[in-house]
C-alpha positions as CSV (number, residue, x, y, z in Angstrom):
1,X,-4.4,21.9,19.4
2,X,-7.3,21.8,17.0
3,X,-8.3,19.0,14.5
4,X,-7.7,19.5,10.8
5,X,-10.5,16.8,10.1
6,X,-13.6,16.7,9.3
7,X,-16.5,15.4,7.4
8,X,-19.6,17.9,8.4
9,X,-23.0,16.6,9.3
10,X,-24.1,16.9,5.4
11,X,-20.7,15.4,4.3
12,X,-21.0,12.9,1.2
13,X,-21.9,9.9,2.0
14,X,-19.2,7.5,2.7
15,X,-21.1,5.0,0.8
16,X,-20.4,6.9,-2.6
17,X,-22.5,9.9,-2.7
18,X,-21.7,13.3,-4.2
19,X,-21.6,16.2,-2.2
20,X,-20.2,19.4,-1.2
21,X,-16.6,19.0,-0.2
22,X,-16.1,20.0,3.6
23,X,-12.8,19.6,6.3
24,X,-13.1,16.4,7.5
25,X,-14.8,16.0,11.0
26,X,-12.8,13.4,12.5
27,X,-15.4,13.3,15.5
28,X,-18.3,12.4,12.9
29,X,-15.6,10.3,11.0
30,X,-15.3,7.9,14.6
31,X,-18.6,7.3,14.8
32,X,-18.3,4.8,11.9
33,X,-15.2,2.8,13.5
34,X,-16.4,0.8,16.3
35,X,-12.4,0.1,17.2
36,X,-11.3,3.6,17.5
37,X,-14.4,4.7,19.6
38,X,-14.2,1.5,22.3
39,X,-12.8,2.4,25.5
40,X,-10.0,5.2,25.2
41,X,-7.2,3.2,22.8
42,X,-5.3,5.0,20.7
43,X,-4.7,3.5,17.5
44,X,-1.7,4.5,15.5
45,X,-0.8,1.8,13.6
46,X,-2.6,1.9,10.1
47,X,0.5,1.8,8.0
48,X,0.3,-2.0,9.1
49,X,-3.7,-2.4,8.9
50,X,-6.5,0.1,8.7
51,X,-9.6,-0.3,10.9
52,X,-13.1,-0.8,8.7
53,X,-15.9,1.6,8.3
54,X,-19.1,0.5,9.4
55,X,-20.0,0.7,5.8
56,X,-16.9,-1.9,4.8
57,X,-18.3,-4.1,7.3
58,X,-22.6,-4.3,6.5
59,X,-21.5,-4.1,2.7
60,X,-19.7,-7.8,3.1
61,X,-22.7,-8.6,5.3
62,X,-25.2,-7.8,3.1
63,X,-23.4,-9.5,0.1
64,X,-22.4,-12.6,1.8
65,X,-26.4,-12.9,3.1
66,X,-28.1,-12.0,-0.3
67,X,-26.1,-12.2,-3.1
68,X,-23.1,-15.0,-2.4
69,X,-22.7,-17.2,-5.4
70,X,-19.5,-18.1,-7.6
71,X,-18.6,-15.8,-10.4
72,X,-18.2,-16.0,-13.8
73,X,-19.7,-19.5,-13.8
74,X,-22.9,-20.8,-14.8
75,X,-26.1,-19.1,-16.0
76,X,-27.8,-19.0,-13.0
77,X,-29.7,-15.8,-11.5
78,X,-27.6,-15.8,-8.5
79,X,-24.4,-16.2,-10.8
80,X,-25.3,-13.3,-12.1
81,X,-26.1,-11.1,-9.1
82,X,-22.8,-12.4,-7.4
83,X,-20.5,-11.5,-10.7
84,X,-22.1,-7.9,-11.2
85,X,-21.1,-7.3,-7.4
86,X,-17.8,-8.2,-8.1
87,X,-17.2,-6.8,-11.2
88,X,-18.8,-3.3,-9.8
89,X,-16.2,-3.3,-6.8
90,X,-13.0,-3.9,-9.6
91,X,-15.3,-0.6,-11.6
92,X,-15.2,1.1,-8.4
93,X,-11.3,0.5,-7.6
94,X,-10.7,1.2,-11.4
95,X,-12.0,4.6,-10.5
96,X,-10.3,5.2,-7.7
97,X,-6.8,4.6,-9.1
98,X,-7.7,6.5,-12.7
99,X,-7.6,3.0,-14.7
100,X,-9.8,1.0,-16.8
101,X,-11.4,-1.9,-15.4
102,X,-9.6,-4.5,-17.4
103,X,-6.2,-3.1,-15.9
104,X,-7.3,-4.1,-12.5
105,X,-6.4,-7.5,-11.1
106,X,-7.5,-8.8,-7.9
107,X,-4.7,-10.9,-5.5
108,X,-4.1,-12.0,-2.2
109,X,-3.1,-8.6,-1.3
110,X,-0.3,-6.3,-2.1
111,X,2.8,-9.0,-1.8
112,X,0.7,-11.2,-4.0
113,X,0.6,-8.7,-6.6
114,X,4.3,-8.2,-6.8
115,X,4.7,-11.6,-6.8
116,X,2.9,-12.1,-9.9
117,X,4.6,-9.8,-11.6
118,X,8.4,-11.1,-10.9
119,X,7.1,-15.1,-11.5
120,X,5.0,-13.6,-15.2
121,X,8.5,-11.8,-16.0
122,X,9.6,-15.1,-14.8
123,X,7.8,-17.5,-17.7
124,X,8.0,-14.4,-19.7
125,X,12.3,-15.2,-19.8
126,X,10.9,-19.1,-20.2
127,X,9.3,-18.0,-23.6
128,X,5.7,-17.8,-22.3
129,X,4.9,-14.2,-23.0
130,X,6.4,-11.1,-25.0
131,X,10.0,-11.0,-26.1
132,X,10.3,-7.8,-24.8
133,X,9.0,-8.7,-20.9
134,X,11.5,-11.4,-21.3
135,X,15.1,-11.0,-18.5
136,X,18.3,-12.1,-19.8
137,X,21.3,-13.3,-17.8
138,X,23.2,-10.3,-16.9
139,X,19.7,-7.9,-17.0
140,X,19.4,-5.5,-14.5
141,X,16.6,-5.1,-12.1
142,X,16.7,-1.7,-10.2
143,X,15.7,-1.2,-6.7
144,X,16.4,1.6,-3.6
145,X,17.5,0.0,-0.3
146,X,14.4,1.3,1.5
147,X,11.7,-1.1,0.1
148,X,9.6,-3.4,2.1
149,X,10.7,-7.4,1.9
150,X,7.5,-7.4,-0.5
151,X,9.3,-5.3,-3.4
152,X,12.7,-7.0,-2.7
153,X,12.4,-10.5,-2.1
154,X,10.4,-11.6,-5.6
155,X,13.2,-9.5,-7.7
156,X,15.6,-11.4,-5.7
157,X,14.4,-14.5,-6.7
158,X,13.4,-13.3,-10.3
159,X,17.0,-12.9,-10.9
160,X,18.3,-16.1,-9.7
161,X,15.9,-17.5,-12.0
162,X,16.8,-15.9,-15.3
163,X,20.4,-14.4,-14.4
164,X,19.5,-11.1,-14.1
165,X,22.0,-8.7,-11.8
166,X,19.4,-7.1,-8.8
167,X,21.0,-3.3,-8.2
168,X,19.7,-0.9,-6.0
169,X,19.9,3.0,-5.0
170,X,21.7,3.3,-1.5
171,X,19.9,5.5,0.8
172,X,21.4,8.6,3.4
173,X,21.3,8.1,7.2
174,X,18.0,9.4,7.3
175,X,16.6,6.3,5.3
176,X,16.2,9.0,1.9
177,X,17.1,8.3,-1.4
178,X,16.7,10.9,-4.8
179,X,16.5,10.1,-8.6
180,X,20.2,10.8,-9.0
181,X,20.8,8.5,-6.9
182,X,18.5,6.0,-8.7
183,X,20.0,7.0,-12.2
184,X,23.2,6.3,-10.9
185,X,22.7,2.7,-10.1
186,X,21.0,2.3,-13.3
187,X,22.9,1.0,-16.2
188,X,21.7,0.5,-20.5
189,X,21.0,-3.4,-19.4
190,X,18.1,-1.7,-16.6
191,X,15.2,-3.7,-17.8
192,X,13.0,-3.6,-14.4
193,X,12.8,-0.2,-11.7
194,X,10.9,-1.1,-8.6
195,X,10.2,1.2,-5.8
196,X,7.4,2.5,-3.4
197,X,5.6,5.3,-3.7
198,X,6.1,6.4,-0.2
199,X,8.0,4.3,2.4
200,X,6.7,2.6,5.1
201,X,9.7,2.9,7.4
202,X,10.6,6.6,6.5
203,X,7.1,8.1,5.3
204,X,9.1,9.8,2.3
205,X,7.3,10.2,-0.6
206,X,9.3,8.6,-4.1
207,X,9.9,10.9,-7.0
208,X,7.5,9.5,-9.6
209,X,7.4,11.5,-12.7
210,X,11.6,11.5,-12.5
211,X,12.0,7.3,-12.0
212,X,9.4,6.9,-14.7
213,X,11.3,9.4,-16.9
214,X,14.1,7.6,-16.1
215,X,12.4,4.3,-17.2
216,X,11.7,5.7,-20.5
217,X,15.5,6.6,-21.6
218,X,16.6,2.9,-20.3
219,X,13.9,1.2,-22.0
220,X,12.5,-0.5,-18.4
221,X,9.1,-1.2,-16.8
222,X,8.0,0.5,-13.8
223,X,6.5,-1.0,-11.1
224,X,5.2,0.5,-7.9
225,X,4.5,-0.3,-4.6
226,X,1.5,2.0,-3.8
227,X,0.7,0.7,0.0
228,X,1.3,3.7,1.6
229,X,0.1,6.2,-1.0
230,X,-3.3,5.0,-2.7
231,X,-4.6,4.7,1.0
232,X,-3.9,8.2,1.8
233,X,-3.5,10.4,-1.3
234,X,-5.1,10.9,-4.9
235,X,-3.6,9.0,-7.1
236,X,-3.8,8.5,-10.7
237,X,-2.3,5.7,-11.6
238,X,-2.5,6.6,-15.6
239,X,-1.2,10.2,-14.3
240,X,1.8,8.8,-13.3
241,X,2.5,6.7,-15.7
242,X,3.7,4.0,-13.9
243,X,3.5,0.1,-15.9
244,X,2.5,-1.7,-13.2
245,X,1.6,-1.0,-9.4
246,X,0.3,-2.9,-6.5
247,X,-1.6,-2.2,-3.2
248,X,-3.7,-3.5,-0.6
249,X,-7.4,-3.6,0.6
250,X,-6.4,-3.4,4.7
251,X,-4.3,-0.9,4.3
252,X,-7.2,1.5,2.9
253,X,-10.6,0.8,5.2
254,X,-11.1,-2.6,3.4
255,X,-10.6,-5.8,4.1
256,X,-7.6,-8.8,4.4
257,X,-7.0,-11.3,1.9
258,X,-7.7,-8.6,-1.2
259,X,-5.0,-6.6,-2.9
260,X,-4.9,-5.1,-6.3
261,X,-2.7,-5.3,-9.2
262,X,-2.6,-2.2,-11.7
263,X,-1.3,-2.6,-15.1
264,X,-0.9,-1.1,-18.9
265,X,-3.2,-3.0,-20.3
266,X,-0.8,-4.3,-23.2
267,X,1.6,-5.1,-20.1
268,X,-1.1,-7.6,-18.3
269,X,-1.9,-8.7,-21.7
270,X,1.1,-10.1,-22.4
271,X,2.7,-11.1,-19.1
272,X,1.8,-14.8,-18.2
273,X,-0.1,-15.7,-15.2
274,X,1.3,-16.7,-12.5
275,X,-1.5,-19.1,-11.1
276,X,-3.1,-21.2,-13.3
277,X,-6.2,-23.3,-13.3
278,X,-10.2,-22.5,-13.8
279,X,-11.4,-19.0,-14.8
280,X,-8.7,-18.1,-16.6
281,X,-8.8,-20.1,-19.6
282,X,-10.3,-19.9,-23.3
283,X,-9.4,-23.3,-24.8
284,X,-8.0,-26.7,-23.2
285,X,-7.0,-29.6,-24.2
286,X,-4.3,-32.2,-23.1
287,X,-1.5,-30.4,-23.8
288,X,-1.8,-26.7,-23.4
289,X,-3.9,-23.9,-22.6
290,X,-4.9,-20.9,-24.0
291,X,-5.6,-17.7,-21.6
292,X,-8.2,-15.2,-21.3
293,X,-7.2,-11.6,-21.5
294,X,-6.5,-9.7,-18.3
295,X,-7.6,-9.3,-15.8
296,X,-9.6,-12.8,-15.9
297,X,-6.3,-14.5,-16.7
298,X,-4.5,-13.4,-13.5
299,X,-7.6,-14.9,-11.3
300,X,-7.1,-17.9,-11.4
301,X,-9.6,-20.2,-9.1
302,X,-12.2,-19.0,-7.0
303,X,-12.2,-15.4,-6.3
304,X,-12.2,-13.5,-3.2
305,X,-15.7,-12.4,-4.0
306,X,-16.7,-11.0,-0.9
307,X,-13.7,-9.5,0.2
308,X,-14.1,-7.6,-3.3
309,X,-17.3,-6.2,-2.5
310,X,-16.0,-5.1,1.1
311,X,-12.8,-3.4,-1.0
312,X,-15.4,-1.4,-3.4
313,X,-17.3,-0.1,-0.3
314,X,-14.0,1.0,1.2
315,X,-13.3,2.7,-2.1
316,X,-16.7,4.9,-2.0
317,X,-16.4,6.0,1.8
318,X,-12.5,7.1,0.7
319,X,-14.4,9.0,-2.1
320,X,-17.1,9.8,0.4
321,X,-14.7,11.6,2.4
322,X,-12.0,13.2,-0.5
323,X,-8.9,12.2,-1.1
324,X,-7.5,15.7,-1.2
325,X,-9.8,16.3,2.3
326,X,-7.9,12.8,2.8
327,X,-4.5,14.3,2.3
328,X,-5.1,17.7,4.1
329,X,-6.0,16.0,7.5
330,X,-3.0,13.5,6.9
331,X,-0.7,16.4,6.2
332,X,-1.5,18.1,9.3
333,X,-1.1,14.6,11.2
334,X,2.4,14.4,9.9
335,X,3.5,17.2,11.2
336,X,2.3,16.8,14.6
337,X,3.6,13.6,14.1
338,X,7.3,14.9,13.3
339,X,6.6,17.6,16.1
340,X,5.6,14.5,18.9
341,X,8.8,13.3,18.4
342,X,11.3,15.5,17.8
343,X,10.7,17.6,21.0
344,X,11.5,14.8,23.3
345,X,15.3,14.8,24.1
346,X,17.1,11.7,23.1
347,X,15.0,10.2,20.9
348,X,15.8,10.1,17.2
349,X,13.4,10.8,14.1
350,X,14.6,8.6,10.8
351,X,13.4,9.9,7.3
352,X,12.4,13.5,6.0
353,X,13.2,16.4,8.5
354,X,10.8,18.8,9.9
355,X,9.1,21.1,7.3
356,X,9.4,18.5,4.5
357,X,6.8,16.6,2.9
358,X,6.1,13.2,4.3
359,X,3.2,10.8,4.7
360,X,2.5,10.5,8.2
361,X,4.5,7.5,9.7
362,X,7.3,8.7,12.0
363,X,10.0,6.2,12.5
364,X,12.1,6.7,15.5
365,X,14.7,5.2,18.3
366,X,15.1,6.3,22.0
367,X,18.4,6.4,23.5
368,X,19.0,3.4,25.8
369,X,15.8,2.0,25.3
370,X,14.9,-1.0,22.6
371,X,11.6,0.3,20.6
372,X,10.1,-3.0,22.1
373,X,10.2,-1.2,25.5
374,X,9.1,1.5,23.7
375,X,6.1,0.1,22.0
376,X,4.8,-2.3,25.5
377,X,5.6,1.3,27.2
378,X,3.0,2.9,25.2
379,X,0.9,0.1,24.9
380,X,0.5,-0.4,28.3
381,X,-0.8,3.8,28.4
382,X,-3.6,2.3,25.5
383,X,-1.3,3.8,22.3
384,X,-1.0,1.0,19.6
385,X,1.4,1.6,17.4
386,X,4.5,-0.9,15.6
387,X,7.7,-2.0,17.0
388,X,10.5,-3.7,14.7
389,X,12.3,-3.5,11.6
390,X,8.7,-3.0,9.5
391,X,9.4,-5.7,6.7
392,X,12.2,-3.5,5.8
393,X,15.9,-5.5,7.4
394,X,17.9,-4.1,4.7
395,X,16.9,-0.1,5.7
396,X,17.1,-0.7,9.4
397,X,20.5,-2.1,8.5
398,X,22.0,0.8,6.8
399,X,20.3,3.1,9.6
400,X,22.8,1.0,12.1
401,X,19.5,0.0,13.8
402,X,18.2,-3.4,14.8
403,X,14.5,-2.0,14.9
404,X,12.6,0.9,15.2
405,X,8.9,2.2,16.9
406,X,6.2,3.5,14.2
407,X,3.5,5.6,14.3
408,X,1.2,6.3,11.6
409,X,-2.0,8.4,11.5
410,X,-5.3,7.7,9.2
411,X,-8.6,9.5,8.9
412,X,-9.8,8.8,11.9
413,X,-6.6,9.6,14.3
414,X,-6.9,13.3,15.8
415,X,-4.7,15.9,16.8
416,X,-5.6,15.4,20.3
417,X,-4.3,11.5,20.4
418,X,-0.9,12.5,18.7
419,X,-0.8,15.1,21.6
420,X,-1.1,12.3,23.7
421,X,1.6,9.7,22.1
422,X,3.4,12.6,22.5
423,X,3.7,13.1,26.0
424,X,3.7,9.4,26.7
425,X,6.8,8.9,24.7
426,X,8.5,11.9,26.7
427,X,7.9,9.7,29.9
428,X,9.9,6.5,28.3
429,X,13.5,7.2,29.2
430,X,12.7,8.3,32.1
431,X,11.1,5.1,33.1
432,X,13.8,3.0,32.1
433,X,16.6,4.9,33.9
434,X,17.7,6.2,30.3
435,X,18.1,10.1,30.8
436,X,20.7,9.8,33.5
């Protein structure tokens, strides 16, 4: 089998250059991930956390040595340096995503960011924001059954707060759910859709255009979990039209402890913050506060400055590389992926079948075998990859499984390693006195 990657010897520069557009070289791509190239490890498990570029890594260096200094306080030189470094890395992400720089927010990470949203529609049902971000009791707020705990959990909690009724799209056996099954849950008190772009469990990819078409007739906000897709696709978030979306720097070539929050900006202008405090303020006194616009409203305290500038360098080696490059080499993975798995008897592939689009994350079970034995199976033969129910209890439930074993590919996994997983995971049943 031959590689569909590659970034040639005169490839863009990973740092942000412009360039010709080549295949990726996923040989020349390794060199710049110490991880991947030490000792003979497979890693297949960058749906949970990416491993960071050489370039990720000496641009947090060289900030954190040179430049390190609160933002957006004080009139001092270094102030000054520090906040233009931070404020380039929210341009750069802006870019990335198709968005202005004021509709970019800087959390935790990913889970943050949704959290934000559900406690500012939260204070927005308190009267502390727009009328029309405000839930009533008996409100709906729209889900599918395949989301991660992060895009369940705060809705959850959002409606026991303001009364709201939390539906939700069942999905197939496979783990798949479609817009009519989406419209069909929905009802003419749908104030709130929520849903990933692409699932972490299943590696199916969400009908955008139709749940935001949707949105529209009902009168809802959209909001999107992009954790699996802005990683590994283009994506305009403007394009799709989405109100609000959320992802994370780890999951992209960047580092922990940053995520990012996307919103219309008359959204983020009127939804209250969630954390309060310095640097998001105009006017104080005693008795109330007055907020900056976003995105300065939503960052409240001191920011995660470097892990900013490590995000933004992540951002320019993705654009180094191409996102449709990107998505060519991660198309190809897929279906090896599919095709690692489905050719070994008795083991079962959840999520799109074979010839259909997908990200590439295979989800599977083996006959008589728990996917932990699975996963310390193949770890012991140096494949890393995920064992459990993924953040995602309710899915695994409706499969009628207690967990699952996950594989996922990035821009740095080759053909030759799936090959590999492959024929490891055709040895597992056997081991365990499954295939008699």
């Amino acid at each position: 089998m031959t590689s569909a990657s590659a970034l040639a010897p005169d490839h863009a520069s990973p740092d942000g250059g412009r360039g010709p557009r080549h295949p990726l070289d996923v040989a020349h791509i390794r060199e710049d991930f110490a991880f991947v190239g030490a000792g003979d490890r497979i890693y297949l498990d960058s749906g949970a956390t990416s491993q960071r570029p050489s370039a990720v890594l000496d641009a947090e260096r060289s900030f954190v040595e040179t430049s390190y200094a609160a933002v957006h306080r004080g009139s001092s030189e270094a102030t000054g340096s520090a906040t233009s470094a931070f404020e380039d890395a929210r341009d750069d992400v802006a870019r990335f995503v198709g968005a202005g720089a004021g509709q970019i927010v800087f959390t935790e990470n990913a889970t943050d960011a949704l959290n934000v949203v559900a406690l500012g529609l939260s204070d927005a049902s308190l009267g502390l924001g727009a009328p029309e971000l405000a839930l009533k009791p008996g409100d709906e707020i729209l889900l599918t059954e395949a989301e991660h705990h992060a895009n369940l959990i705060p809705w959850q909690r959002l409606a026991l707060r303001t009364g709201a009724v939390l539906r939700w799209a069942a999905v197939d056996d496979d783990g798949l759910w479609g817009i009519d099954d989406l419209a069909a849950a929905s009802g003419p008190r749908t104030r709130v859709i929520a849903f990933g772009h692409v699932s972490n469990v299943t590696g199916a990819l969400a009908p955008v255009a139709d749940v935001v078409d949707l949105a529209k007739t009902l009168g809802a906000i959209t909001v999107l979990d992009a954790c699996q897709s802005v990683p590994h696709r283009p994506v305009d978030l403007g394009v799709l039209g989405v109100d609000l979306a959320a992802f994370s720097g780890h999951k992209m070539l960047g580092p922990t402890g940053i995520g990012v929050l996307y919103g219309r900006s008359e959204i983020l202008d009127s939804l209250p913050p969630a954390r309060t405090g310095g640097s998001t303020i105009t006017t104080v006194t005693m008795d109330a506060a007055e907020f900056l616009p976003a995105p300065q409203r939503f960052e409240a305290g001191t920011q995660p400055v470097s892990q900013a500038v490590g995000l933004g360098a992540a951002v320019r080696y993705l654009e180094g590389l191409g996102m449709d490059e990107v998505l060519a080499h991660e198309d190809e993975l897929a279906a090896l992926l599919v095709e690692a798995v489905t050719r070994v008897p008795g083991v079962r592939l959840f999520g799109p079948r074979p010839g259909a689009d997908r990200a590439a994350i295979v989800s599977f079970t083996v006959d008589g075998v728990h996917a932990h034995d699975v996963g310390q199976f193949l770890d012991d033969r140096g494949i890393t990859l995920r064992t459990g129910h993924h953040c995602a209890q309710p899915l695994h439930r409706r499969l009628g499984v207690a967990a699952t074993t996950r594989a996922s590919g990035y821009v740095y996994t080759t053909a030759d390693e799936i090959e590999r997983f492959g024929g490891a995971l055709a040895e597992v049943r056997a081991f365990f006195g499954a295939d008699r």
